[in-house]
KEPALUM-532936 format. One record per residue (C-alpha): residue number from 1; z, y, x negated; residue in three letters. Coordinates in steps of 0.001 Angstrom, whole numbers, always signed. Layout:
<pts>
- i  zz  yy  xx  aa
- NUM  Z  Y  X  ALA .
...
</pts>
This chain:
<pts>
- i  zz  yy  xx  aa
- 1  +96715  +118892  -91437  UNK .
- 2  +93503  +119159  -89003  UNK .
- 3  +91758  +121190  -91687  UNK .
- 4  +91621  +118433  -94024  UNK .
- 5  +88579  +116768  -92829  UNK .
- 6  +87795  +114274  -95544  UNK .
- 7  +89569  +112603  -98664  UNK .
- 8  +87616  +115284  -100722  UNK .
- 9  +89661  +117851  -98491  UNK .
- 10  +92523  +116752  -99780  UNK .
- 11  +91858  +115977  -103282  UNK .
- 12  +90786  +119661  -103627  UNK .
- 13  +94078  +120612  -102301  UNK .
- 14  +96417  +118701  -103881  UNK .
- 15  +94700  +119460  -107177  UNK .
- 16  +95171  +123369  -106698  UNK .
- 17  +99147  +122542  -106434  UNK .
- 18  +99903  +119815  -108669  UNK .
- 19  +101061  +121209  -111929  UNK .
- 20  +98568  +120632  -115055  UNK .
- 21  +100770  +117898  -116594  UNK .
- 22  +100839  +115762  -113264  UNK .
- 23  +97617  +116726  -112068  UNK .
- 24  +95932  +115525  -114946  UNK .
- 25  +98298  +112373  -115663  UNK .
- 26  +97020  +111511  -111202  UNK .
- 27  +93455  +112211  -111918  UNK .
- 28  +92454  +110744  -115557  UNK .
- 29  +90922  +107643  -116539  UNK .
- 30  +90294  +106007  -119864  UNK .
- 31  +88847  +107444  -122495  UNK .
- 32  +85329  +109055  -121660  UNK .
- 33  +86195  +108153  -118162  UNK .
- 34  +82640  +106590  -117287  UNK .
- 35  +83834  +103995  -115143  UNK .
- 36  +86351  +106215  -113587  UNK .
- 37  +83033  +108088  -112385  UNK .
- 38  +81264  +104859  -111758  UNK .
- 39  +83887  +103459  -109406  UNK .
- 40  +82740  +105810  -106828  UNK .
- 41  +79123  +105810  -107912  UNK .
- 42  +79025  +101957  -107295  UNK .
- 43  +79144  +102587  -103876  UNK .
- 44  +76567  +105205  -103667  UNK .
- 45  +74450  +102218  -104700  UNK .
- 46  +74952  +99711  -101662  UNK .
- 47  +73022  +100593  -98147  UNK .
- 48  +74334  +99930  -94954  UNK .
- 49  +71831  +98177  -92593  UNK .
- 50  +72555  +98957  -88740  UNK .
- 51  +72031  +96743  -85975  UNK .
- 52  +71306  +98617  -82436  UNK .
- 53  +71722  +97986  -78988  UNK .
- 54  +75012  +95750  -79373  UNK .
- 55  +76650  +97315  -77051  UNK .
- 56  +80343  +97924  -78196  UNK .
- 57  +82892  +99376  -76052  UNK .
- 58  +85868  +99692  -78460  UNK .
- 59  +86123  +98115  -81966  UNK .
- 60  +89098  +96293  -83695  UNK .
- 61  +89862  +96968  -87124  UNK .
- 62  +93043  +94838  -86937  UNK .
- 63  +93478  +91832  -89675  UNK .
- 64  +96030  +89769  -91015  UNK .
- 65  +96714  +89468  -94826  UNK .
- 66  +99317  +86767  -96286  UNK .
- 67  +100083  +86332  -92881  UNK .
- 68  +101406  +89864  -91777  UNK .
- 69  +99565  +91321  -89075  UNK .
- 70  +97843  +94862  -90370  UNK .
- 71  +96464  +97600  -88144  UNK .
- 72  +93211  +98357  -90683  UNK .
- 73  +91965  +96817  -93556  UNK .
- 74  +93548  +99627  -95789  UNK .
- 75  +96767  +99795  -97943  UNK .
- 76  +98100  +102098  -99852  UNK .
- 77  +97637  +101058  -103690  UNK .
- 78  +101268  +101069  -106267  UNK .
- 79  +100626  +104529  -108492  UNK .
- 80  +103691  +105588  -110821  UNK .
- 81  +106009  +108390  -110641  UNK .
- 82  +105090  +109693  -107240  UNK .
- 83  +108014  +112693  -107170  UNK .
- 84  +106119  +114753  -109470  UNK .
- 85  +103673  +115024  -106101  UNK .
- 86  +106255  +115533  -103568  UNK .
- 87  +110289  +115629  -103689  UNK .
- 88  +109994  +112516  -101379  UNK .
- 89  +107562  +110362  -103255  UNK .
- 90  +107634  +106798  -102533  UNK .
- 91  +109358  +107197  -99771  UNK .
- 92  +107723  +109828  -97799  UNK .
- 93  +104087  +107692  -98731  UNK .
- 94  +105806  +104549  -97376  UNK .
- 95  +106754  +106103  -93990  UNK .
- 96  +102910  +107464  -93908  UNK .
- 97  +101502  +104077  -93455  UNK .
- 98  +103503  +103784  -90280  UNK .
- 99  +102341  +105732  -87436  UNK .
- 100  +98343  +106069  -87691  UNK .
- 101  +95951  +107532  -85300  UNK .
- 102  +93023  +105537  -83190  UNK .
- 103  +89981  +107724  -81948  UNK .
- 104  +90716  +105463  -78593  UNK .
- 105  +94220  +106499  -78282  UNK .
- 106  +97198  +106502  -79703  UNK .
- 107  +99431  +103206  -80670  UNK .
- 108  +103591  +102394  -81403  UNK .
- 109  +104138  +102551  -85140  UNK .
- 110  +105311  +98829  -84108  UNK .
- 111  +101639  +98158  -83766  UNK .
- 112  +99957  +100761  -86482  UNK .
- 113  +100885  +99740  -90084  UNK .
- 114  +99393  +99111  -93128  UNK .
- 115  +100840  +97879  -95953  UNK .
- 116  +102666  +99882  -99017  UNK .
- 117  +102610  +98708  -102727  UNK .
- 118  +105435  +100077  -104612  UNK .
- 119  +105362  +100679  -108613  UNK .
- 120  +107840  +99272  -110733  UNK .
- 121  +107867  +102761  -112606  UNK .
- 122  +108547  +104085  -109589  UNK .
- 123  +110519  +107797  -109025  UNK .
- 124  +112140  +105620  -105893  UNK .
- 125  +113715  +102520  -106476  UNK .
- 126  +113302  +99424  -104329  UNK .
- 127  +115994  +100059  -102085  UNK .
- 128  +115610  +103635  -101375  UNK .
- 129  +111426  +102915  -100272  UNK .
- 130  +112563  +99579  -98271  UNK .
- 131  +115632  +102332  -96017  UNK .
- 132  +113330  +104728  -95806  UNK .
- 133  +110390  +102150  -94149  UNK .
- 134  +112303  +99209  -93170  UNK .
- 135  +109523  +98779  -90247  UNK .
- 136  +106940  +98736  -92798  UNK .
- 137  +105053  +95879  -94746  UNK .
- 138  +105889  +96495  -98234  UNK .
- 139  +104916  +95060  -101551  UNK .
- 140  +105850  +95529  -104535  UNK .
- 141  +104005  +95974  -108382  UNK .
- 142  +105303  +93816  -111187  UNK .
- 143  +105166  +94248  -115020  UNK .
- 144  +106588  +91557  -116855  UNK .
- 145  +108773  +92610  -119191  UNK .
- 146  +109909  +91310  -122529  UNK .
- 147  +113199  +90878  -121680  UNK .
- 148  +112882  +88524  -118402  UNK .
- 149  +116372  +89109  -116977  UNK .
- 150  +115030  +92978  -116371  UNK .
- 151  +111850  +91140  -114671  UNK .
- 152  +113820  +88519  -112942  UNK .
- 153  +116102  +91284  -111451  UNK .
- 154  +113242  +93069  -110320  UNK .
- 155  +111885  +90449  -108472  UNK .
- 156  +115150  +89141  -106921  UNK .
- 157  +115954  +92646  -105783  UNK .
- 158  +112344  +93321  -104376  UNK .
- 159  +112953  +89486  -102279  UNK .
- 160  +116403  +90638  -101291  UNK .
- 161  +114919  +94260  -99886  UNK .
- 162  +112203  +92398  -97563  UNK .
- 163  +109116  +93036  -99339  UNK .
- 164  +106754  +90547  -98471  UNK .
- 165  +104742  +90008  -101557  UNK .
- 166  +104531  +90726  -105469  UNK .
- 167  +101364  +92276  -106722  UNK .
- 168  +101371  +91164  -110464  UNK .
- 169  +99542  +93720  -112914  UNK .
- 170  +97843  +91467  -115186  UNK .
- 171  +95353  +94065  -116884  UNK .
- 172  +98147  +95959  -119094  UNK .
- 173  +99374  +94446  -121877  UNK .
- 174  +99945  +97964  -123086  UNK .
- 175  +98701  +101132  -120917  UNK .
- 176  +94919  +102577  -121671  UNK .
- 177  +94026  +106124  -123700  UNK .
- 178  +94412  +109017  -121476  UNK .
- 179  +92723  +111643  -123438  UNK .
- 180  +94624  +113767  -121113  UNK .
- 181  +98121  +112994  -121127  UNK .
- 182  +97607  +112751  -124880  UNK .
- 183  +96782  +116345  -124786  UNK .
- 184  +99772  +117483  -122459  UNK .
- 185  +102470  +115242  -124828  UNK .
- 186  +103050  +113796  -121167  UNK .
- 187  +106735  +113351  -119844  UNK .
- 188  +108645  +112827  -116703  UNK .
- 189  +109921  +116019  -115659  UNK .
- 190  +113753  +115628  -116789  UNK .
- 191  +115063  +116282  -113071  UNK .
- 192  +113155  +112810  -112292  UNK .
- 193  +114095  +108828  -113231  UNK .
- 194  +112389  +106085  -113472  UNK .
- 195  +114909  +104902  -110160  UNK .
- 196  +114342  +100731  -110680  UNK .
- 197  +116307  +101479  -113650  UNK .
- 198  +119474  +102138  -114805  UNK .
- 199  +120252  +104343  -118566  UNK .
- 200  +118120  +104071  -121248  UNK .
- 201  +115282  +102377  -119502  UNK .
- 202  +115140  +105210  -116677  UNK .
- 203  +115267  +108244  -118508  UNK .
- 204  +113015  +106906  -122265  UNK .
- 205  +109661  +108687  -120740  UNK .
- 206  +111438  +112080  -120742  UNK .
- 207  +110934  +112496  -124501  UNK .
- 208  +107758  +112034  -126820  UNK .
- 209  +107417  +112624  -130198  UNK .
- 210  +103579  +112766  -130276  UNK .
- 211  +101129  +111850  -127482  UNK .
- 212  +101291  +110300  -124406  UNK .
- 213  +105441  +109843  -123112  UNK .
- 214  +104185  +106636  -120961  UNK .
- 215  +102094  +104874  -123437  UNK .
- 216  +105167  +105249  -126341  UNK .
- 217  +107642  +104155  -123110  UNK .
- 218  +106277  +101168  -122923  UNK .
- 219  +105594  +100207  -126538  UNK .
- 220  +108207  +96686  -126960  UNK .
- 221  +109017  +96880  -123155  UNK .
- 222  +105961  +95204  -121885  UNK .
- 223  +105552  +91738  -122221  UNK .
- 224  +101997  +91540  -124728  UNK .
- 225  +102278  +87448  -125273  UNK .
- 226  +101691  +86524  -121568  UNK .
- 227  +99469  +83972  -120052  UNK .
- 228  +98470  +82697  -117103  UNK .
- 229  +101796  +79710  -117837  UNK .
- 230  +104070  +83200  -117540  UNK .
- 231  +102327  +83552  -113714  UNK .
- 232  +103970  +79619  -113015  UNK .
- 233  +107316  +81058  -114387  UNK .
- 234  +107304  +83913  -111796  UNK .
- 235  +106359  +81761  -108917  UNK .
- 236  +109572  +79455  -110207  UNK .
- 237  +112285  +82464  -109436  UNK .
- 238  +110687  +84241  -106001  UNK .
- 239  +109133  +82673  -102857  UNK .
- 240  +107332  +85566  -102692  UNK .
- 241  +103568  +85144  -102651  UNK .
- 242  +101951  +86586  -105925  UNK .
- 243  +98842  +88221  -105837  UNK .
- 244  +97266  +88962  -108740  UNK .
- 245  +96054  +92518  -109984  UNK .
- 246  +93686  +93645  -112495  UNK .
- 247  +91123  +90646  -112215  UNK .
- 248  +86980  +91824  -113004  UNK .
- 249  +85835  +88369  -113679  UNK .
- 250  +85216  +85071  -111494  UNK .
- 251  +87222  +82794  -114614  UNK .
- 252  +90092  +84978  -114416  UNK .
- 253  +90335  +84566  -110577  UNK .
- 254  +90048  +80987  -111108  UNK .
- 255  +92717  +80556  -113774  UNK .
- 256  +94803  +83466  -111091  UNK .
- 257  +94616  +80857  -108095  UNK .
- 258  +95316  +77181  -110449  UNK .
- 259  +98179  +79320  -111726  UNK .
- 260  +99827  +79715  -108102  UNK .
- 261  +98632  +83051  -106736  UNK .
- 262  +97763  +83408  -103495  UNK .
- 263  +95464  +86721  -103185  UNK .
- 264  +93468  +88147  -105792  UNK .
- 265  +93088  +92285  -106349  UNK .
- 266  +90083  +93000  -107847  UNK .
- 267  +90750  +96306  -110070  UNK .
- 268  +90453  +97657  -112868  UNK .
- 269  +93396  +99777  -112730  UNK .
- 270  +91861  +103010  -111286  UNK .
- 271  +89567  +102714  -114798  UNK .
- 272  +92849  +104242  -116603  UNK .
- 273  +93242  +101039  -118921  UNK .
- 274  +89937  +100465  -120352  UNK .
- 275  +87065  +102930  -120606  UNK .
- 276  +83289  +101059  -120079  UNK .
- 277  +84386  +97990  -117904  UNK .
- 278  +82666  +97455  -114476  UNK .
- 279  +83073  +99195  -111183  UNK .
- 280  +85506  +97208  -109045  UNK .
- 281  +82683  +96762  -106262  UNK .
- 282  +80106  +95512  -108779  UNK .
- 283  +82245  +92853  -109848  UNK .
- 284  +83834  +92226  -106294  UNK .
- 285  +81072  +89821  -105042  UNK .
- 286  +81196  +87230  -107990  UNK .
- 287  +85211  +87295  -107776  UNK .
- 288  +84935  +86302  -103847  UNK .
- 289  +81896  +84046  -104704  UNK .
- 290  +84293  +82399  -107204  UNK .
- 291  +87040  +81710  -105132  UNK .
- 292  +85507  +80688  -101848  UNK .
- 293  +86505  +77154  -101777  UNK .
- 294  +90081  +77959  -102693  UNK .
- 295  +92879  +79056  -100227  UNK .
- 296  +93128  +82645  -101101  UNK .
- 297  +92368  +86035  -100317  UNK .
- 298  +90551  +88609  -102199  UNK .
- 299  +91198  +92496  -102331  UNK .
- 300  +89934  +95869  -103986  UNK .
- 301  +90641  +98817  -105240  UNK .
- 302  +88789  +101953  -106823  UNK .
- 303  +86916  +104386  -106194  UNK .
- 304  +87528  +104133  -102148  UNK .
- 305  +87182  +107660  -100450  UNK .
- 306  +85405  +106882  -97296  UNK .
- 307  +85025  +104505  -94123  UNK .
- 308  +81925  +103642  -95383  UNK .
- 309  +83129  +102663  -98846  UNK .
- 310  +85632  +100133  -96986  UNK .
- 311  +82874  +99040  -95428  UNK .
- 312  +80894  +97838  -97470  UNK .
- 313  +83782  +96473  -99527  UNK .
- 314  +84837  +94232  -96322  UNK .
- 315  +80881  +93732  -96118  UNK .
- 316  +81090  +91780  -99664  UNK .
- 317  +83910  +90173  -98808  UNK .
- 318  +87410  +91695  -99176  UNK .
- 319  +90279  +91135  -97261  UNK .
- 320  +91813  +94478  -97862  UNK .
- 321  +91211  +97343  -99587  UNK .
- 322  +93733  +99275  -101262  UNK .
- 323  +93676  +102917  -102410  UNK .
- 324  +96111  +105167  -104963  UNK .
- 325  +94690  +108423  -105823  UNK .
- 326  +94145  +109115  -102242  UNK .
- 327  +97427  +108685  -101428  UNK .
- 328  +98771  +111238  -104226  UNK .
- 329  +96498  +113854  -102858  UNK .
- 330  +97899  +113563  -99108  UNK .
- 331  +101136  +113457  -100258  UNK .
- 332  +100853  +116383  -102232  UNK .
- 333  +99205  +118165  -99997  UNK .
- 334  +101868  +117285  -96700  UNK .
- 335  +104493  +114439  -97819  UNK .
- 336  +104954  +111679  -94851  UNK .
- 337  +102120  +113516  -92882  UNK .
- 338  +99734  +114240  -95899  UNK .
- 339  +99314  +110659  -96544  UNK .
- 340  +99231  +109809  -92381  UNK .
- 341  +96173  +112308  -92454  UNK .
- 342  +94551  +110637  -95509  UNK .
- 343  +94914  +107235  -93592  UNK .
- 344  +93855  +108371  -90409  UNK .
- 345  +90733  +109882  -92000  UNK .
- 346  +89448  +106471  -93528  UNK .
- 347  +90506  +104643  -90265  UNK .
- 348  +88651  +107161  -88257  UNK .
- 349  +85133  +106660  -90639  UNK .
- 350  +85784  +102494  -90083  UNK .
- 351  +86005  +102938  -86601  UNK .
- 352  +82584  +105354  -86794  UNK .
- 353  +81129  +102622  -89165  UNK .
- 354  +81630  +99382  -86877  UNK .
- 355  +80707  +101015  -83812  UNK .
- 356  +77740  +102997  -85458  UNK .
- 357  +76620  +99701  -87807  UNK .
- 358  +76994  +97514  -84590  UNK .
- 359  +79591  +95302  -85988  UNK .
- 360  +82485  +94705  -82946  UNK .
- 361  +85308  +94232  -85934  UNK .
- 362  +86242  +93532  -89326  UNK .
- 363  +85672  +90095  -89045  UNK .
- 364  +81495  +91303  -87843  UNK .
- 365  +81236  +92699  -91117  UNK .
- 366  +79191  +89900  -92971  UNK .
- 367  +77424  +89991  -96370  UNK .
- 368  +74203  +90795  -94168  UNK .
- 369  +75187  +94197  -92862  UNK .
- 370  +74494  +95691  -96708  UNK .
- 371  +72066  +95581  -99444  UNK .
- 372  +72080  +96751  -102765  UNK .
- 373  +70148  +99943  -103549  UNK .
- 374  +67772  +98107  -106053  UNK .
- 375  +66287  +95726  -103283  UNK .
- 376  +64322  +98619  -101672  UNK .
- 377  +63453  +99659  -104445  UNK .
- 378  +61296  +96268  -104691  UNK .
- 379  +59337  +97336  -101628  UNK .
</pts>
């Protein structure tokens, strides 16, 4: 694992081993994919300003988020189907957030975790991820489906397993155009189940007439007549805390919190839903500006591949920040380990940044530490 230096390291691995089908089903966004591109080039575009001579012996990237106590500001996003990457999957990725590295020594796995967002269209089922990481802070990805009894079980059996929140997808009232799976006439390998699921519902996405096998499984399963009312319903059958995911503007993350949730995930789905809408980071600012007088958190995901990009994500105020794709390319690349490596990497380029920007911990990383590209451009 040493040789994998960077994200990038791994990417370009795990993309030489994935077969075309699943490499291309990890790796594509909507459409013309522009804001797939754009949710790493929106980072490019913030600057991080340095302060010197702080003098900082050691730096703590330790936060809490609904409560739980989290080594880094980094989790590990839900992405589908993650036994097409390794015969593991979920499971081996949960156990990766466990034991992480610190360039000032080594901690218990008591002390170094992160938290884990499973899918519900998962290749592990709720059970099997909360055995195989029953140390670890786990939440877990809801679609709301059409029948409510399947959603309700989900939910009661995700509360019964010890996951500690539900992150409600609230961008997909039917999945995005994937040019590429589209293409491929993409299915689940038929050695693999959709394992939340029992018969028809676990094995429908191993057949497809024409295009895309997920986009034609979830035509009538998915819920398309929700509102924000549907949100009170959920709260009404889990004490679970709901965060909210999919939101890219400040009225949505209004209606979110008056609805009952109590964290807010600003996403757009790894741009795989709808081709053209704004980088996550671009839009993260006027989400957290939106919110600030509420009792709620605020996260991110997209485009994250650095230290840095966490950063300056924390910098315009997230609580967390979550990634997927990195996470398929570690554990593709080395299972349980591949995805420790990935995590150790970004913790490793947070602990450079704060030490390097002059900013003691998470909680020194203020609005003030970046700027936007465009206002030195003004000079």
């Amino acid at each position: 694992m040493e040789r994998y230096v960077s994200v990038h390291d791994l990417e370009e691995a795990a993309l030489a081993l994935l077969p075309k089908a699943a490499r291309d089903y990890y790796k594509s966004g909507a459409t013309d994919e522009l804001t797939l591109a754009d949710n790493k080039r929106a980072f490019q575009r913030y600057r991080i300003r340095p302060k010197c001579l702080v003098g900082i012996m050691q730096t703590d990237l330790g936060t809490t988020v609904l409560g739980q106590n989290v080594s880094m500001p980094v989790g590990i996003s839900p992405t589908a189907m993650q036994k097409m990457a390794h015969p593991e999957g979920e499971m081996a990725n949960a156990k990766g957030m466990l034991e992480l590295f610190s360039i000032f020594g080594f901690a218990t796995a008591q002390e170094e975790k992160t938290i884990y967002t499973l899918s519900t269209i998962a290749t592990s089922s709720i059970e099997e991820v909360a055995n195989a990481a029953p140390e670890g802070i786990k939440w877990f990805q809801l679609y709301i489906y059409t029948d409510r009894e399947v959603t309700r079980d989900l939910v009661t059996r995700a509360e019964k397993a010890g996951y500690k929140a539900i992150a409600l997808t609230v961008d997909t009232p039917l999945f995005g155009i994937r040019r590429a799976d589209v293409r491929n006439k993409f299915t689940l390998p038929s050695h693999l189940r959709l394992a939340n699921f029992e018969g028809f519902l676990s094995t429908k996405i191993h057949n497809t007439d024409e295009g895309s096998g997920l986009n034609n499984y979830v035509q009538n399963l998915f819920d398309k007549t929700l509102t924000w009312n549907d949100v009170k319903w959920l709260k009404s059958i889990t004490k679970l805390p709901i965060v909210a995911k999919g939101i890219l503007r400040a009225d949505d993350a209004i209606k979110a919190v008056e609805a009952g949730c109590a964290g807010i995930l600003v996403s757009n789905h790894g741009a795989r839903q709808l081709d053209g809408v704004p980088a996550t980071i671009e839009v993260l600012p006027e989400i957290v500006n939106a919110v600030k007088n509420y009792n709620v958190e605020v996260y991110l995901d997209g485009g994250v591949t650095s230290g840095t990009d966490v950063y300056k994500a924390l910098a315009l105020g997230a609580k967390m920040v979550f990634v997927g794709r990195p996470a398929l390319w570690g554990l593709t690349v080395g299972g349980q380990a591949g995805v420790q490596r990935m995590l150790n990497i970004l913790r490793m380029e947070l602990e450079y940044a704060l030490q390097i920007a002059g900013t003691p911990s998470v909680c020194d990383v203020t609005k003030d530490m970046i700027r936007h590209e465009s206002a030195y451009s003004k000079l």
